[in-house]
DRENPA-949536 format. One record per residue (C-alpha): residue number from 1; residue in three letters; chain; x, y, z. Coordinates in pm, 1 decimal. Layout:
N
PT, NUM, ALA, A, X, Y, Z .
...
! end
This chain:
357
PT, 1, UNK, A, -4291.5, 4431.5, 13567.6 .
PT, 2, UNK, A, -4557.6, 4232.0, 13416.9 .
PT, 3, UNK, A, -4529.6, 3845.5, 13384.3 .
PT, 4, UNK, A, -4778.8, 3590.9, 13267.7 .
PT, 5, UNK, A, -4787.9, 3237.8, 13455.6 .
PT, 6, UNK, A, -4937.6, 2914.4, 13563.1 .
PT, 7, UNK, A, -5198.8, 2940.6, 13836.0 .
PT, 8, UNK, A, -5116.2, 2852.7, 14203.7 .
PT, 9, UNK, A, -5322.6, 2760.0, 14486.1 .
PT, 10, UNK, A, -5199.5, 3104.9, 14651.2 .
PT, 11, UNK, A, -5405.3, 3296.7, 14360.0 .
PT, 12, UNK, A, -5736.1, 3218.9, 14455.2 .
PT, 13, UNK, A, -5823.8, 3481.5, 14663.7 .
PT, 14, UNK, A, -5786.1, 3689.8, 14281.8 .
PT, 15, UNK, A, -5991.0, 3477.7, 14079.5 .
PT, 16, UNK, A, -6266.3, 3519.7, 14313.0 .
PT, 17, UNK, A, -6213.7, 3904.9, 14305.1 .
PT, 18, UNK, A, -6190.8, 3891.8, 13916.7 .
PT, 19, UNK, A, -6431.7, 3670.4, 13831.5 .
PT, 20, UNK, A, -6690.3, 3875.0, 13987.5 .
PT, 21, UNK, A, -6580.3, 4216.1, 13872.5 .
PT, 22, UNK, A, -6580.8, 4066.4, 13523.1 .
PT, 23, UNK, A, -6850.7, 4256.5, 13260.9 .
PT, 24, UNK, A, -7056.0, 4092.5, 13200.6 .
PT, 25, UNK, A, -7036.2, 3814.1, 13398.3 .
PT, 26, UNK, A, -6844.3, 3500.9, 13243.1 .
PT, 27, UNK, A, -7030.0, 3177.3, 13258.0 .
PT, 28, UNK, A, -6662.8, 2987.6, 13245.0 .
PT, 29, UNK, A, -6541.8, 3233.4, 13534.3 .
PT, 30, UNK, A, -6838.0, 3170.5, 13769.7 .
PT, 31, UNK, A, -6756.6, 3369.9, 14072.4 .
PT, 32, UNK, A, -6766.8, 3073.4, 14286.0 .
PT, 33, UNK, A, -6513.7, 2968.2, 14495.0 .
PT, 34, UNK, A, -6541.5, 2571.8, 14497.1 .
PT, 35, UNK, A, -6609.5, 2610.5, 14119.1 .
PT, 36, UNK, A, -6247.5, 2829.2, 14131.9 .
PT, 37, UNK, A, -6039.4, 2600.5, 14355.3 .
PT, 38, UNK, A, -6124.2, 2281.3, 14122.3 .
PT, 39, UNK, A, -5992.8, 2524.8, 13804.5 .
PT, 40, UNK, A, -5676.6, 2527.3, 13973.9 .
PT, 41, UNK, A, -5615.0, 2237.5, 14104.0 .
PT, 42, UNK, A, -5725.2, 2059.7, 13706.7 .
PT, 43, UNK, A, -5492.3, 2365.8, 13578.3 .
PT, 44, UNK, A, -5189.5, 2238.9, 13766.2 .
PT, 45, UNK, A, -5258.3, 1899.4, 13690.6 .
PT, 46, UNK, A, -5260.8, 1961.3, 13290.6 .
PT, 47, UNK, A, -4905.9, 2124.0, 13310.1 .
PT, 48, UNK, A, -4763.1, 1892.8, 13572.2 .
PT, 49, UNK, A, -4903.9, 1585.5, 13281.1 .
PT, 50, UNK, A, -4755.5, 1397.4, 13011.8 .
PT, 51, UNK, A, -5005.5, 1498.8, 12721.4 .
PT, 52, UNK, A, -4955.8, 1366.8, 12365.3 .
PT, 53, UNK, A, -5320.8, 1512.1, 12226.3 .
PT, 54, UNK, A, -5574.1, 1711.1, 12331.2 .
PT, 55, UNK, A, -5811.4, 1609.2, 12587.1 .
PT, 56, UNK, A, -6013.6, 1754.7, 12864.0 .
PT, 57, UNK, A, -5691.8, 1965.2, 13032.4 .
PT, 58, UNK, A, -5755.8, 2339.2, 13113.5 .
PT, 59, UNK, A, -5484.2, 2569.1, 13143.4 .
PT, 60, UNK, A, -5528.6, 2886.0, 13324.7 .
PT, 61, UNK, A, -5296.3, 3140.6, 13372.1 .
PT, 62, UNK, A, -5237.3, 3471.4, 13580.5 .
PT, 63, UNK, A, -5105.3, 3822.4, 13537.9 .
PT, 64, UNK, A, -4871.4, 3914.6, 13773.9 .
PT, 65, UNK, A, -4787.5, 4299.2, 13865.9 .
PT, 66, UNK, A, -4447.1, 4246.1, 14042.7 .
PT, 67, UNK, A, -4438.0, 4579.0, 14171.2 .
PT, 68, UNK, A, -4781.9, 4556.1, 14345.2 .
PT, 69, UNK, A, -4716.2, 4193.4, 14443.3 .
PT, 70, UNK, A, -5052.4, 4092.6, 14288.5 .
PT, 71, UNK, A, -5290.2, 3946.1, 14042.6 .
PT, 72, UNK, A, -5449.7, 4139.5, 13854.8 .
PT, 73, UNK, A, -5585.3, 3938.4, 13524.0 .
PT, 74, UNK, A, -5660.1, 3601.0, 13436.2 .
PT, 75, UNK, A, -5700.9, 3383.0, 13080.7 .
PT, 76, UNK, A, -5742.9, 3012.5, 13020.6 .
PT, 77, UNK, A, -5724.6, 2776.5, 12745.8 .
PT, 78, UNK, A, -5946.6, 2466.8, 12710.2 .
PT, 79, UNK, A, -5748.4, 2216.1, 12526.5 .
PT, 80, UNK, A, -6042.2, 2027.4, 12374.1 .
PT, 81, UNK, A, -6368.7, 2259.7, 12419.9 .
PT, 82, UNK, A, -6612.6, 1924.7, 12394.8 .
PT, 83, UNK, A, -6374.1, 1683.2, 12553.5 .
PT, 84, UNK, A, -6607.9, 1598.0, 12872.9 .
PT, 85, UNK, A, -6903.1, 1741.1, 12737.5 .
PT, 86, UNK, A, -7034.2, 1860.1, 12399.4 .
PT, 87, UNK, A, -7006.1, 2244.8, 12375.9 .
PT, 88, UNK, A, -7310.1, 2408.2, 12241.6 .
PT, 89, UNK, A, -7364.4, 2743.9, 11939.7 .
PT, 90, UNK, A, -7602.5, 2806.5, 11730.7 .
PT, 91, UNK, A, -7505.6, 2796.2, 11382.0 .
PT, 92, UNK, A, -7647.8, 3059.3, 11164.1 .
PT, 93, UNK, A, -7765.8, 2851.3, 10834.0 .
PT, 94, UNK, A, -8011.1, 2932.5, 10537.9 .
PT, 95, UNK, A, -8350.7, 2764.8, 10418.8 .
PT, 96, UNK, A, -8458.4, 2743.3, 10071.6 .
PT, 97, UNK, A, -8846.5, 2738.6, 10100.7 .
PT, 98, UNK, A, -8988.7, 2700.6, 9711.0 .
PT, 99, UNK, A, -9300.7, 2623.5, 9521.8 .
PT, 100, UNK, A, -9282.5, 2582.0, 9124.0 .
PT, 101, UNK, A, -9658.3, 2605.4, 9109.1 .
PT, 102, UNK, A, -9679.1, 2973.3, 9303.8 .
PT, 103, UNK, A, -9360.5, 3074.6, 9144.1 .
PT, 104, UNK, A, -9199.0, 3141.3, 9483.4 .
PT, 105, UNK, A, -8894.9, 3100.4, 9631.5 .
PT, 106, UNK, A, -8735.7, 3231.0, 9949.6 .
PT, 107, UNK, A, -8439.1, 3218.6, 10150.5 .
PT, 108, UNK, A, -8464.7, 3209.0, 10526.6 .
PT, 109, UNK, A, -8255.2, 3263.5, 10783.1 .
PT, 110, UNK, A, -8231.2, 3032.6, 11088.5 .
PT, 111, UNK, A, -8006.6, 2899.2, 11378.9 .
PT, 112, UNK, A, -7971.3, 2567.4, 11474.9 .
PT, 113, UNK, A, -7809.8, 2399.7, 11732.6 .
PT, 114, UNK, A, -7485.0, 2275.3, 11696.2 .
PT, 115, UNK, A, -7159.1, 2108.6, 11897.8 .
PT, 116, UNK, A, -6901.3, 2148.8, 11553.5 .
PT, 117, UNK, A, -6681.3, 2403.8, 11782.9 .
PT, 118, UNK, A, -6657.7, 2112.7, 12014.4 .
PT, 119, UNK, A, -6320.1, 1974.8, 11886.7 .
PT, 120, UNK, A, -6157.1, 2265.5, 11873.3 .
PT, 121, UNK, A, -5926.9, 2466.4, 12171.4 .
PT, 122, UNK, A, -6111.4, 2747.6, 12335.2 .
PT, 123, UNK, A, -5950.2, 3044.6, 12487.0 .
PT, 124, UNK, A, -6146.5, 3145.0, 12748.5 .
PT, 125, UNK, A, -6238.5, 3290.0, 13061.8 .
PT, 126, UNK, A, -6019.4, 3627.6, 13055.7 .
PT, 127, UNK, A, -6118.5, 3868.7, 13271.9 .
PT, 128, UNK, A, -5807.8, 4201.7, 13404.3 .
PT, 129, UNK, A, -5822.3, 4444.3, 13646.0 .
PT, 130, UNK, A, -6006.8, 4750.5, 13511.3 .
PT, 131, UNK, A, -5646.9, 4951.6, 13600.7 .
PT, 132, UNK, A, -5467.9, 4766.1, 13302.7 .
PT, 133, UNK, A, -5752.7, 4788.7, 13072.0 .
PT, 134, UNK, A, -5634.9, 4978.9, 12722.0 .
PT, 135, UNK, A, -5290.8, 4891.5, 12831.6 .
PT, 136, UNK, A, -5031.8, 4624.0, 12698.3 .
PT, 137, UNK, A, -5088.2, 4397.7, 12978.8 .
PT, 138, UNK, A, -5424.1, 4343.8, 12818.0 .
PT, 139, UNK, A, -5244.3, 4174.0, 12545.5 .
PT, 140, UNK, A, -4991.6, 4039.2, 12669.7 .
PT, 141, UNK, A, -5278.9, 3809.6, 12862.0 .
PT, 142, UNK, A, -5477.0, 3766.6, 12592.2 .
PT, 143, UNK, A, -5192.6, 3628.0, 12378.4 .
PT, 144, UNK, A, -4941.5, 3495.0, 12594.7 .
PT, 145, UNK, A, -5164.6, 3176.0, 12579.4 .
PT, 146, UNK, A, -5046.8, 3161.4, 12183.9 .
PT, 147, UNK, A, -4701.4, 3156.0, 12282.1 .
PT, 148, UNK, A, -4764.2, 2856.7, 12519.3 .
PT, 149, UNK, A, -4957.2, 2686.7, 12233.1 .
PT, 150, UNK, A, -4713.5, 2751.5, 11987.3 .
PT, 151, UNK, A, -4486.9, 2567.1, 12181.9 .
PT, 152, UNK, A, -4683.0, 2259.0, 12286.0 .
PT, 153, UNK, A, -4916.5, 2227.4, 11997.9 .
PT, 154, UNK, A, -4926.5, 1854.0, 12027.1 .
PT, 155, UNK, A, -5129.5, 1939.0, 12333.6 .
PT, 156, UNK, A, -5362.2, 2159.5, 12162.0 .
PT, 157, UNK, A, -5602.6, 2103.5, 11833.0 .
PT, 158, UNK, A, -5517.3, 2246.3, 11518.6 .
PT, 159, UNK, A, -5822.3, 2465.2, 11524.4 .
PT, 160, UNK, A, -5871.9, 2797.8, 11797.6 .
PT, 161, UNK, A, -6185.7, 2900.5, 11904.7 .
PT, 162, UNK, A, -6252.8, 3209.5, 12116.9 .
PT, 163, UNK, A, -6648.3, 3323.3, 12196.2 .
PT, 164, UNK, A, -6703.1, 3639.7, 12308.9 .
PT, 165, UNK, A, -7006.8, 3810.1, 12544.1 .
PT, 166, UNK, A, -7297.7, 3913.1, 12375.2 .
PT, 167, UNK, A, -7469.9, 4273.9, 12334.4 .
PT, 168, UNK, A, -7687.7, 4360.4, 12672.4 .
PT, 169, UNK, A, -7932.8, 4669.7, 12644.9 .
PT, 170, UNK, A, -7911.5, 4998.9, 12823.9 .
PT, 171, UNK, A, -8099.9, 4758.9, 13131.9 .
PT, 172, UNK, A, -7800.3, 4463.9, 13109.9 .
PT, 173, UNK, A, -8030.2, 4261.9, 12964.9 .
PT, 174, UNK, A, -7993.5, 4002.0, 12663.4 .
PT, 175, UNK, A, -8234.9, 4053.9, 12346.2 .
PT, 176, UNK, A, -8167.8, 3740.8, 12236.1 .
PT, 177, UNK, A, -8227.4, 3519.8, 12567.5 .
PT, 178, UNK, A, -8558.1, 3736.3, 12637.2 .
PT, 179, UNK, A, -8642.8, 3615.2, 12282.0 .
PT, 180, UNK, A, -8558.5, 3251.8, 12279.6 .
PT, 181, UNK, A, -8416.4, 3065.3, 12535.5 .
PT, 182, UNK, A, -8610.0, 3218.3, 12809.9 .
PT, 183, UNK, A, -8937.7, 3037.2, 12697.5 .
PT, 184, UNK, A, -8769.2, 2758.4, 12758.8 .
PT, 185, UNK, A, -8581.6, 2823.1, 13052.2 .
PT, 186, UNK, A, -8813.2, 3049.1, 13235.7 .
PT, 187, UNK, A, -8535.2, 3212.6, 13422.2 .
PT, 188, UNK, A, -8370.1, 3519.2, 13326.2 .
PT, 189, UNK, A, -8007.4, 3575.6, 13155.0 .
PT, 190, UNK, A, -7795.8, 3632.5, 13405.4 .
PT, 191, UNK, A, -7912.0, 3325.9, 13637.5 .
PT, 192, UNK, A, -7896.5, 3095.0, 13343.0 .
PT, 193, UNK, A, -7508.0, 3191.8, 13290.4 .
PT, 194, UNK, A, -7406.6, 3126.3, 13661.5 .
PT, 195, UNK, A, -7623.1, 2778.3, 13624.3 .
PT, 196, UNK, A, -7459.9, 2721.5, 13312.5 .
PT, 197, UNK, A, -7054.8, 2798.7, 13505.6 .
PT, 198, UNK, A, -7096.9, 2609.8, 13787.7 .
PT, 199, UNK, A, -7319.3, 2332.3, 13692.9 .
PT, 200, UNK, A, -7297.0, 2044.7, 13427.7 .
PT, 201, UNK, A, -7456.8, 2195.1, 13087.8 .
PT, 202, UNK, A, -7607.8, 1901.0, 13015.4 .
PT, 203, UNK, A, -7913.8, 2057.3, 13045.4 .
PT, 204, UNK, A, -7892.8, 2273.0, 12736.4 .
PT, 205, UNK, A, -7935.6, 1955.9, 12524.8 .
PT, 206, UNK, A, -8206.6, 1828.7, 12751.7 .
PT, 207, UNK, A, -8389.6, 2177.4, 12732.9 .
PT, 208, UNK, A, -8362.4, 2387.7, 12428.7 .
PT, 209, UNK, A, -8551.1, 2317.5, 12123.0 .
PT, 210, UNK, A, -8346.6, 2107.7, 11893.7 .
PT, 211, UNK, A, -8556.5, 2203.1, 11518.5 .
PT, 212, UNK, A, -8364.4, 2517.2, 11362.6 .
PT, 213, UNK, A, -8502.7, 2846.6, 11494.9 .
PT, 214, UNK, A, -8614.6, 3078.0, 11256.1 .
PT, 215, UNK, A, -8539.4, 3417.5, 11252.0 .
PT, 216, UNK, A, -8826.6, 3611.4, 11122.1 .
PT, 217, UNK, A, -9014.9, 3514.5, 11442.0 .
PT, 218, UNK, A, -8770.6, 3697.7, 11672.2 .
PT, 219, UNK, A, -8777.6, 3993.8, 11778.3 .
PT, 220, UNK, A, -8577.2, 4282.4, 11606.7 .
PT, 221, UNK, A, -8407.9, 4352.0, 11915.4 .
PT, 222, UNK, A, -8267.4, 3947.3, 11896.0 .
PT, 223, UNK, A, -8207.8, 3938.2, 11529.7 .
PT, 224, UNK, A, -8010.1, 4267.9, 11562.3 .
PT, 225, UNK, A, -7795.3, 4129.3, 11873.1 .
PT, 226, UNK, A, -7706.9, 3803.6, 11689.7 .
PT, 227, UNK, A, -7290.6, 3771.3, 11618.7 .
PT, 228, UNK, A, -7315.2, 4111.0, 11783.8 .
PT, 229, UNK, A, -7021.1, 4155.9, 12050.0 .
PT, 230, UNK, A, -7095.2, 4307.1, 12396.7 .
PT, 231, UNK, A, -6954.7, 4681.7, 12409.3 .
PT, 232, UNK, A, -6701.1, 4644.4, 12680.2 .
PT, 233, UNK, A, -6549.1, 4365.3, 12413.4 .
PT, 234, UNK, A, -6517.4, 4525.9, 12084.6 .
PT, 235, UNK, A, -6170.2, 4626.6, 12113.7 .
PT, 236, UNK, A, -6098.2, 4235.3, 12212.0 .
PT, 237, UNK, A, -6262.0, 4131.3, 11932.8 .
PT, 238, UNK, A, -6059.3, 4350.2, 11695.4 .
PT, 239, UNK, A, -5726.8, 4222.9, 11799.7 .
PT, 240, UNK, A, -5810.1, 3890.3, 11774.2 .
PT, 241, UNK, A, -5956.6, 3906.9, 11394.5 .
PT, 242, UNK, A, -5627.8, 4130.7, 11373.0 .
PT, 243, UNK, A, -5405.0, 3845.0, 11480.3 .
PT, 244, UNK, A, -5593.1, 3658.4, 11174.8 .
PT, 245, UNK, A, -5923.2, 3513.8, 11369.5 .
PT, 246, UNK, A, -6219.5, 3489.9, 11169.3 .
PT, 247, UNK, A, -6577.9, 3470.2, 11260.0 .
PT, 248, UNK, A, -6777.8, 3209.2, 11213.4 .
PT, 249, UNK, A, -7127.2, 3131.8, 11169.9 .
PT, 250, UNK, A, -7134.0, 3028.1, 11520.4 .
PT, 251, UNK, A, -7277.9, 3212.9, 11793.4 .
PT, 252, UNK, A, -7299.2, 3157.4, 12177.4 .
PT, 253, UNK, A, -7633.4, 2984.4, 12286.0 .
PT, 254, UNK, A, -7692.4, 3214.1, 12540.3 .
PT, 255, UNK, A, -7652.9, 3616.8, 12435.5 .
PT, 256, UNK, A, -7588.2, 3514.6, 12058.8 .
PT, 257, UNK, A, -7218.5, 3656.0, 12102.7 .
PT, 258, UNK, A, -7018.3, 3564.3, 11750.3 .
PT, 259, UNK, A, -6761.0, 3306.7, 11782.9 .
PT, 260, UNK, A, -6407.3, 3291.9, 11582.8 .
PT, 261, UNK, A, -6201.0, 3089.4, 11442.7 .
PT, 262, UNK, A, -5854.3, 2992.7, 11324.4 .
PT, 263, UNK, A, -5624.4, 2721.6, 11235.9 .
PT, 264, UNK, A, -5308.3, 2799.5, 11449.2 .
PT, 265, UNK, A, -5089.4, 2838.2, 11128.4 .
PT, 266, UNK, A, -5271.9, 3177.7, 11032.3 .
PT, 267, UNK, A, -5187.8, 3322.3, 11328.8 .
PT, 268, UNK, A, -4991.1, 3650.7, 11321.2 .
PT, 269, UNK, A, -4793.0, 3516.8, 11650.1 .
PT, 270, UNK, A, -4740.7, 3176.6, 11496.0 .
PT, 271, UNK, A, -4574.3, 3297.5, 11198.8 .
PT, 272, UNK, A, -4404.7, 3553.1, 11356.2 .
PT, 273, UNK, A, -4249.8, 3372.0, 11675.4 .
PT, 274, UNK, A, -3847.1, 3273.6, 11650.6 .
PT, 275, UNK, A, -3670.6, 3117.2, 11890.2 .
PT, 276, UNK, A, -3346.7, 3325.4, 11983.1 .
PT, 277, UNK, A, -3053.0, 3264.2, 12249.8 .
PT, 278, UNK, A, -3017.8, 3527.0, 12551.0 .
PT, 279, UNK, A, -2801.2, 3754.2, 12567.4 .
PT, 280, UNK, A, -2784.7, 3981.6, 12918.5 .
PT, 281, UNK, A, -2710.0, 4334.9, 12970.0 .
PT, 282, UNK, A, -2829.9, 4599.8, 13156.1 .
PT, 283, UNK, A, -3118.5, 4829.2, 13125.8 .
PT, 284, UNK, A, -2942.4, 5139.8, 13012.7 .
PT, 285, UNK, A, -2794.5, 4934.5, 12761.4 .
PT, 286, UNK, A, -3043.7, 4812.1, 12578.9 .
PT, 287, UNK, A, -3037.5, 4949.2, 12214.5 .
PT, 288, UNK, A, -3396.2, 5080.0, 12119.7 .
PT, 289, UNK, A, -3690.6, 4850.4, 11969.8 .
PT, 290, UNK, A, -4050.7, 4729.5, 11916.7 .
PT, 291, UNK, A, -4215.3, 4591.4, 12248.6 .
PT, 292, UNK, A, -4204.6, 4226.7, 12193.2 .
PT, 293, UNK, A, -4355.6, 3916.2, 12373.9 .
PT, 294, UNK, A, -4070.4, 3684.0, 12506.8 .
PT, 295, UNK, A, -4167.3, 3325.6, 12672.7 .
PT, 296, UNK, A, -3940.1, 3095.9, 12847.1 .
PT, 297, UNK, A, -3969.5, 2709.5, 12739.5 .
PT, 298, UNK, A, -4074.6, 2565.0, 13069.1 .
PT, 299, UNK, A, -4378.3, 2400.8, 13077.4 .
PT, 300, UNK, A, -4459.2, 2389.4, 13482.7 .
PT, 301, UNK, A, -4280.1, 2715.1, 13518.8 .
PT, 302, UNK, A, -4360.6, 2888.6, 13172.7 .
PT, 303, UNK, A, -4326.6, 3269.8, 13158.9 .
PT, 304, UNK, A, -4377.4, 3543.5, 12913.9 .
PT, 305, UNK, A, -4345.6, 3950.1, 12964.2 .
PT, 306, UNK, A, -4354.6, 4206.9, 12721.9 .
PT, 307, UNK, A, -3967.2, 4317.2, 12662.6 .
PT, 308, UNK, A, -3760.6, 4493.1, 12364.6 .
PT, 309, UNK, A, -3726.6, 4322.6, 12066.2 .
PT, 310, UNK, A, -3373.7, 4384.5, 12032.4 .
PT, 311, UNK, A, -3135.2, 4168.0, 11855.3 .
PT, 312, UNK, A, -2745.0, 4150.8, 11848.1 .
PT, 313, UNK, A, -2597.8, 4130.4, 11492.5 .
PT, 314, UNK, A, -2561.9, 3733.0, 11567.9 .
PT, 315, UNK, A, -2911.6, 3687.8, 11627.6 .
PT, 316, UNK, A, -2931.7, 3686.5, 11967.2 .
PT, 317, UNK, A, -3198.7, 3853.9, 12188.9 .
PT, 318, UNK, A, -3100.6, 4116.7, 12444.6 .
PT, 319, UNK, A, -3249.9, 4106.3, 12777.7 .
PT, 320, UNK, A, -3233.5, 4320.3, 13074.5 .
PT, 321, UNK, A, -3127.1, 4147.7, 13391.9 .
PT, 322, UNK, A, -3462.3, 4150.2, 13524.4 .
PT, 323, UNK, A, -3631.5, 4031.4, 13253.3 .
PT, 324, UNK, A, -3366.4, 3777.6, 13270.9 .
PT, 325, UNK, A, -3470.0, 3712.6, 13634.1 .
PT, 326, UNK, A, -3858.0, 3689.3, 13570.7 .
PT, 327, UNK, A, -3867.2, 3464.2, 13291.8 .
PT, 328, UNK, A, -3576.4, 3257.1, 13442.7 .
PT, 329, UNK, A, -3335.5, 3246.0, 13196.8 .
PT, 330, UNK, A, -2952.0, 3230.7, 13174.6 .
PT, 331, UNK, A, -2739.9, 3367.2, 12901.0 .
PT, 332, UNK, A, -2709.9, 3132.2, 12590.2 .
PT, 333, UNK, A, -3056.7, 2983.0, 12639.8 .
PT, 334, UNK, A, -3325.4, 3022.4, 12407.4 .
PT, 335, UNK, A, -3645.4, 3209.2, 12449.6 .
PT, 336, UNK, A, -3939.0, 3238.5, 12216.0 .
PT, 337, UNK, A, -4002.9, 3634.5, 12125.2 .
PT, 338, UNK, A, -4346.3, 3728.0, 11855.8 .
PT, 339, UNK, A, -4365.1, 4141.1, 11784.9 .
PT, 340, UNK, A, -4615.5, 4269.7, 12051.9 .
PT, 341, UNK, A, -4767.3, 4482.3, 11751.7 .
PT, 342, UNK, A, -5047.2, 4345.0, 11480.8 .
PT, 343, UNK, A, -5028.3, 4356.8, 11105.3 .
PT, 344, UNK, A, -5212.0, 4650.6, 11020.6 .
PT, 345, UNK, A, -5607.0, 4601.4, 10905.2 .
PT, 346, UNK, A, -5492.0, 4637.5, 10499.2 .
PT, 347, UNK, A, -5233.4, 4317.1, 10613.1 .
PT, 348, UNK, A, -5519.6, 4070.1, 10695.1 .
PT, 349, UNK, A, -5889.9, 3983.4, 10646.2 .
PT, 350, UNK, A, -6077.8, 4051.7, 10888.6 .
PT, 351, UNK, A, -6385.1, 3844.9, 10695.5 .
PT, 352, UNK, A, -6534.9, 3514.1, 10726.3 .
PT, 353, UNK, A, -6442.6, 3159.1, 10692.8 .
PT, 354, UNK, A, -6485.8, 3061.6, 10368.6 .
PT, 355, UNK, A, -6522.7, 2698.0, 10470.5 .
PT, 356, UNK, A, -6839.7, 2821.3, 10636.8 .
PT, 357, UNK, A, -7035.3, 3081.7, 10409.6 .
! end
């Protein structure tokens, strides 16, 4: 039995042991125990607060094996990505260089720095045991956060962002930091993200060149890895522009990963989500169905699994008493339940935002 909830104080002896088995490395899951402890503790204090608008609250959230007695994934959710400080891309834009008297005109490609994802909500910092990997645990963590935003949206921005790690070479390496921000930096990629998770990243602004890069002076290597995810990530990527993400011209300051976007009303688990009463019975009982994502509506105490999406001809939801048990539930109340299953690719557009090209 899987279940997705809050953090606790008891967890952190997990965090620590999935933060640093996370690949690559995630500069907002620094493996750093002080750096850990204050996620927590700013974690419990967001759902234990009265919160009319987004602001600088972090929700993080576990996966819990209940078999094994352990945790075994983590995800969190920013509600404001900028709200204590800006939150730095690069935003890939075009140049119109022309002369009427030598007949030329070109187009060039170039990134400049940018903090537009900055009022948005970020989902973040997701790293799972590499047991559950390819599994449906994987997204149940990755989306159980959607079916806690989709029921406290007033404590989330209308727009979701969601950057991803960038493509290292055969040597872990990033093209794109050996190329540009390591003349600035003079450190290499991998010490720059754990500076960047467990310090203030104030420095960015203070360091990195603020006139738009242009791309013909990179390297191949670092024009090839720009918007390019890292390998271990693709399959991530595709379920998110499957639940109706879309990338964006923005890419991570660091690696160049691409960055997506969505307003929460395109969402495959927005429109899909419906409240429905309990009804109990047991296991055995249970008529067959699709594998569906089922939340409680407690804030401090919110739960989701992954259940059967089985319905009584009145509408009402049919749990097993365990299920019952884990999301703590009684018959007659009302859960929220979104299919576990994605349209399929011909159902959505797996393009760009047109607001941005």
């Amino acid at each position: 039995m899987l279940v997705v909830r809050p953090v606790r104080p008891a967890d952190l002896p997990a965090l620590e042991r999935l933060a640093g088995s996370a690949t690559p490395r995630l500069t907002n899951l620094p493996a750093h125990r002080d750096r850990l402890e204050e996620r927590i503790a700013r974690s419990r204090q967001a759902f234990a607060g009265e919160v009319d608008f987004p602001g600088d609250e972090h929700y993080t959230f576990v996966l819990e094996d209940r078999e094994r007695g352990e945790v075994v994934g983590t995800a969190t959710v920013r509600a404001q990505a900028g709200a204590r400080e800006a939150y730095y891309t690069y935003r890939q834009e075009t140049l119109i260089h022309a002369s009427q008297q030598l007949n030329v005109r070109r187009e060039v490609q170039t990134l400049a720095l940018s903090h537009e994802v900055s009022e948005a909500s970020l989902l973040c910092a997701l790293s799972l045991d590499a047991r559950y990997k390819g599994t449906s645990a994987e997204s149940l963590l990755r989306r159980a956060r959607l079916m806690f935003i989709a029921q406290y949206p007033e404590r989330f921005a209308e727009l979701l962002a969601m950057a991803f790690p960038g493509y290292l070479d055969a040597d872990g390496e990033s093209p794109f930091w050996n190329s540009v921000g390591r003349h600035f930096f003079v450190r290499d990629y991998h010490e720059i993200n754990y500076l960047a998770g467990v310090r203030s990243k104030s420095f960015i602004a203070e360091v990195m060149p603020q006139f738009p890069l242009y791309l013909a002076l990179l390297t191949p290597q670092a024009r090839a890895a720009i918007g390019r995810e890292h390998p271990d990530h693709e399959a991530a990527l595709a379920e998110m522009l499957a639940e109706g993400f879309l990338r964006s011209r923005h890419v991570d300051l660091f690696d160049a990963g691409p960055v997506i976007k969505a307003e929460l009303e395109r969402l495959a688990t927005f429109r899909r989500a419906a409240w429905h009463p309990v009804r109990i019975r047991p296991a055995h009982a249970l008529p067959d169905a699709e594998p569906a994502m089922v939340a409680n509506q407690q804030l401090g105490d919110f739960r989701c699994v992954v259940a059967r999406y089985a319905l009584s001809p009145t509408g009402q939801l049919i749990l097993s008493p365990e299920h019952a048990d884990v999301l703590g539930v009684e018959e007659g109340r009302a859960v929220l339940a979104a299919p576990l299953a994605l349209p399929s690719s011909d159902e959505f557009d797996p393009g760009y935002d047109e607001g941005e090209l």
